[in-house]
C-alpha positions in Angstrom: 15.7 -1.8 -30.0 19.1 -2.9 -29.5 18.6 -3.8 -25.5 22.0 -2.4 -25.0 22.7 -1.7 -21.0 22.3 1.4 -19.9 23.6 3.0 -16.6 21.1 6.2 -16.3 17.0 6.1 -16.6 16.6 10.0 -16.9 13.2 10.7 -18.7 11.8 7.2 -17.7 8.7 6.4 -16.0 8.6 4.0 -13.4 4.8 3.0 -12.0 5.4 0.6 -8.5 2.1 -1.0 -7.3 2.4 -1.7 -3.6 4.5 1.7 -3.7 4.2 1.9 -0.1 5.4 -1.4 0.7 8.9 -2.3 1.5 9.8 -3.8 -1.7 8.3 -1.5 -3.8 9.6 1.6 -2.5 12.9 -0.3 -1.8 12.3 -0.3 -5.9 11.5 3.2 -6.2 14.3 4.7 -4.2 16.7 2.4 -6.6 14.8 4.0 -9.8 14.6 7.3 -8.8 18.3 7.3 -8.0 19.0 6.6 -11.4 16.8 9.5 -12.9 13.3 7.4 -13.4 9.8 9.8 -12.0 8.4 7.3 -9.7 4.1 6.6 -9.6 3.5 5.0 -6.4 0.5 3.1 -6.4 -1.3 2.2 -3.2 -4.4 1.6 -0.6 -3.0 4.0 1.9 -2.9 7.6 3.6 -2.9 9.8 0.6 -0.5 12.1 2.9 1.6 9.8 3.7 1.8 8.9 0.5 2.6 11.9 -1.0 4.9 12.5 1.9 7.1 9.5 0.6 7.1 10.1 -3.0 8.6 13.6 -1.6 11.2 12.0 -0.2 12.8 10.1 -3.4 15.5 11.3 -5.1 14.6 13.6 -7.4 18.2 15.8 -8.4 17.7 15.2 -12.2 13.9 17.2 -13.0 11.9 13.9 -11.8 8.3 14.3 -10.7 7.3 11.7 -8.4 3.4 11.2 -7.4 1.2 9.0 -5.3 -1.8 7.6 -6.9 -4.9 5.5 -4.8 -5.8 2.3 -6.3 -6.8 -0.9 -5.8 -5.3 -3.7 -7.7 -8.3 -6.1 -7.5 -10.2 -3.0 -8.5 -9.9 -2.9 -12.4 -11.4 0.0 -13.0 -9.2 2.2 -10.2 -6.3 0.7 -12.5 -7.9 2.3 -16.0 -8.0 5.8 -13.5 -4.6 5.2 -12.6 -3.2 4.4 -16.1 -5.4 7.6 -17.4 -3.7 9.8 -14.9 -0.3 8.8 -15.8 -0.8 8.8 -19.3 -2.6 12.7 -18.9 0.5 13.6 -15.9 3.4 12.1 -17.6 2.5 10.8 -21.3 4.1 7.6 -20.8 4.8 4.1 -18.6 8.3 2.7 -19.6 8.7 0.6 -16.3 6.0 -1.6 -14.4 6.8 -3.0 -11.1 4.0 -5.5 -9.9 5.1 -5.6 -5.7 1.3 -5.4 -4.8 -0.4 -8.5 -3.1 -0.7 -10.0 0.4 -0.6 -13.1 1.6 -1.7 -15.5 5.7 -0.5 -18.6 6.9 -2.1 -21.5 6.7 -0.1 -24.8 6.8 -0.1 -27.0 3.8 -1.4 -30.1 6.1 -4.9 -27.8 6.9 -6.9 -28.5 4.4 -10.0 -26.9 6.0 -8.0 -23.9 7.0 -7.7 -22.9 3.7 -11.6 -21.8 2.9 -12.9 -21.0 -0.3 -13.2 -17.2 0.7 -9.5 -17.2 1.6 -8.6 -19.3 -1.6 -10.6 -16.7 -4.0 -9.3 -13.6 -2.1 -5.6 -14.7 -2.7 -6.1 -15.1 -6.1 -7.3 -12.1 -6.8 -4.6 -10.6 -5.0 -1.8 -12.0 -6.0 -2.8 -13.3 -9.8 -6.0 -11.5 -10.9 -5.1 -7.7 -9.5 -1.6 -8.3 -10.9 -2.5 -9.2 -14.5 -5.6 -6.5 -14.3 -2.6 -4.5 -13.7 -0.4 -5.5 -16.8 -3.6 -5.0 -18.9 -4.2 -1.8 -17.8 -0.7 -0.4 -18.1 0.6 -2.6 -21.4 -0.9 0.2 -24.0 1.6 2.8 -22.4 4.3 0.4 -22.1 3.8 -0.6 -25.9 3.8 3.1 -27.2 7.3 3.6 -25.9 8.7 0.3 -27.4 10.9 -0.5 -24.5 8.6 -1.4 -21.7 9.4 -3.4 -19.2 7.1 -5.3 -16.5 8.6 -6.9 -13.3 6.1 -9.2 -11.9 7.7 -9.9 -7.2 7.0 -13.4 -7.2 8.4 -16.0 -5.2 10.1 -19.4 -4.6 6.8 -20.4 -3.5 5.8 -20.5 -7.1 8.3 -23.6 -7.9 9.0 -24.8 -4.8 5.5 -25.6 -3.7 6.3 -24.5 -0.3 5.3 -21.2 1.0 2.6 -19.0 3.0 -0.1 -21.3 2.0 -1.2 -23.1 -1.3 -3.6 -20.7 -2.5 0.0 -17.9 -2.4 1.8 -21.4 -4.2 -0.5 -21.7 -6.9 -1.3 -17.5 -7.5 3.2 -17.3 -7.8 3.2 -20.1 -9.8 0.5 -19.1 -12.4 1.9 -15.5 -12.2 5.2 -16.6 -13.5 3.7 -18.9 -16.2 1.5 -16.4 -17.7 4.4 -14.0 -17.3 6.3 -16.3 -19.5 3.1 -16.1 -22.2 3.5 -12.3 -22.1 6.7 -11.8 -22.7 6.1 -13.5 -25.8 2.9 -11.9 -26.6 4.0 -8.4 -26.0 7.8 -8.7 -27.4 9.6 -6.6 -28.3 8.1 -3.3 -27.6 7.8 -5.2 -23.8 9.9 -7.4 -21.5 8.1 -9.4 -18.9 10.3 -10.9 -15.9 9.4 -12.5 -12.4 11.9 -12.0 -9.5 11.2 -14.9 -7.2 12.6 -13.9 -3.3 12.3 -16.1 -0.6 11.7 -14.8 2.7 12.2 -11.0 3.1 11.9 -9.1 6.3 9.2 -7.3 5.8 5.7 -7.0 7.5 4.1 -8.7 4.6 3.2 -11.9 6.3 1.2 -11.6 9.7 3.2 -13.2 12.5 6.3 -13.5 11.3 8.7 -12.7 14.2 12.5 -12.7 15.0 12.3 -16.5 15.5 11.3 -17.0 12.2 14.0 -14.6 10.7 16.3 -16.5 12.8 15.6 -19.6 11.6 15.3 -19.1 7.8 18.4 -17.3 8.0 20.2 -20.7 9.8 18.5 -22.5 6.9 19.6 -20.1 4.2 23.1 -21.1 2.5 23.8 -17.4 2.5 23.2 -17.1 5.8 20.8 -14.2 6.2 17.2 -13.5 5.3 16.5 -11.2 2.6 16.0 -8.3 2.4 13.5 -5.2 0.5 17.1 -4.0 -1.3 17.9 -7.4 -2.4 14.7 -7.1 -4.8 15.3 -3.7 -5.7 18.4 -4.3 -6.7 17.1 -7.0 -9.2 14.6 -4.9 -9.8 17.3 -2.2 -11.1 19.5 -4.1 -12.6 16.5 -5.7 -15.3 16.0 -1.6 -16.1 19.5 -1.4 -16.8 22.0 -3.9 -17.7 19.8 -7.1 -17.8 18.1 -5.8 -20.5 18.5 -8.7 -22.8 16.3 -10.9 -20.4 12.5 -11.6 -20.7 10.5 -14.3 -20.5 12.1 -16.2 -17.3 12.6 -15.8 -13.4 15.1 -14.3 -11.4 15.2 -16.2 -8.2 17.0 -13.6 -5.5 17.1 -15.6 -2.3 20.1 -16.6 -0.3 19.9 -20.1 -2.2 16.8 -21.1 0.1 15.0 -23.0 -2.8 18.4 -25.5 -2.8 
């Protein structure tokens, strides 16, 4: 592979856990502009879904689908890497947005439970690597796979949701780093770190706190889903001589 850029992804494949979520169909709107059949995968309204893989582009022969599954669920993963294989015969693009995530201050010790601790973890380190191993035998057999792990500042800056989110970001983007090696050069790994994104994906967070990040932000603003995608894009096209590292896409927040 020469890992030239390239400005179209017509005949690609793109697979988005957490299809439904802001980021990930902020991603899939991006990829499907470009030519790329989207998979979303998700937890949801099967209609709904469907309903919103109808409504990506699709001017250049793409087929876009929804597919159920569960990312802490391995073997709805195998399912869902079996139907694309049998729908599509290939995976060129994996974008890990999956995961959730519930305050619990740093200084609460007994706030953060063992239950809460394990389910974090699965979701936001296990389900995501189940994920990678599911999908990495179709992203192999095309030879110029590419896997974006959403991660965030929370993985290096120790501050974020709670420690249990801190420690799944940060092992996500090490191991990341381990694959990239371990699956070169038939497959690029790369973590793109955000900060804090309007989205609903942590409980509670209001217009106060969107105001206040955004005063604390050198950039001024809070991000936002397209900010992502745009990274997200951009790795599938002309970053294409990156792997192995993070992309940190947030307003300068970490500084």
């Amino acid at each position: 592979m020469s890992f030239d850029p390239v400005s179209r992804l017509d005949g690609k494949v793109a697979v988005i856990t957490g299809g439904l979520g802001a980021i990930g169909y902020a991603s899939a709107q991006r990829l499907a502009a470009l030519g790329a059949s989207c998979v979303l995968l998700h937890r949801g309204s099967a209609a709904d879904a469907a309903a919103r893989a109808d409504a990506l582009p699709s001017a250049h022969g793409q087929r876009h689908a929804e597919l159920v599954a569960d990312i802490v669920d391995t073997p709805s993963l195998q399912r869902a890497a079996t139907q694309v294989a049998q729908q599509y015969g290939r995976c060129d693009i994996l974008v890990n947005s999956a995961g959730h995530t519930r305050p619990v201050a740093a200084a609460d010790l007994d706030g953060l439970t063992d239950a809460l601790i394990d389910e974090l973890l699965q979701a936001n380190f296990r389900g995501v690597f189940a994920t990678i191993r599911a999908f990495v035998p179709l992203l192999k057999q095309g030879g110029d796979g590419l896997v974006v792990n959403v991660s965030s500042i929370a993985g290096f800056t120790g501050t974020g949701s709670n420690l249990a989110y801190v420690a799944a970001k940060a092992g996500l983007d090490v191991v990341g780093d381990a694959l990239a090696k371990a699956l070169a050069p038939a497959v690029r790994v790369v973590s793109v770190s955000p900060g804090a994104v309007e989205s609903a994906f942590v409980p509670g967070r209001g217009e106060d706190f969107k105001a206040k990040m955004a005063q604390t932000t050198p950039l001024g603003r809070i991000g936002l889903p397209q900010d992502v995608a745009a990274t997200v894009e951009a790795l599938a096209t002309t970053l294409r001589f990156v792997t192995g590292t993070r992309i940190v896409v947030d307003g300068g927040r970490h500084l």
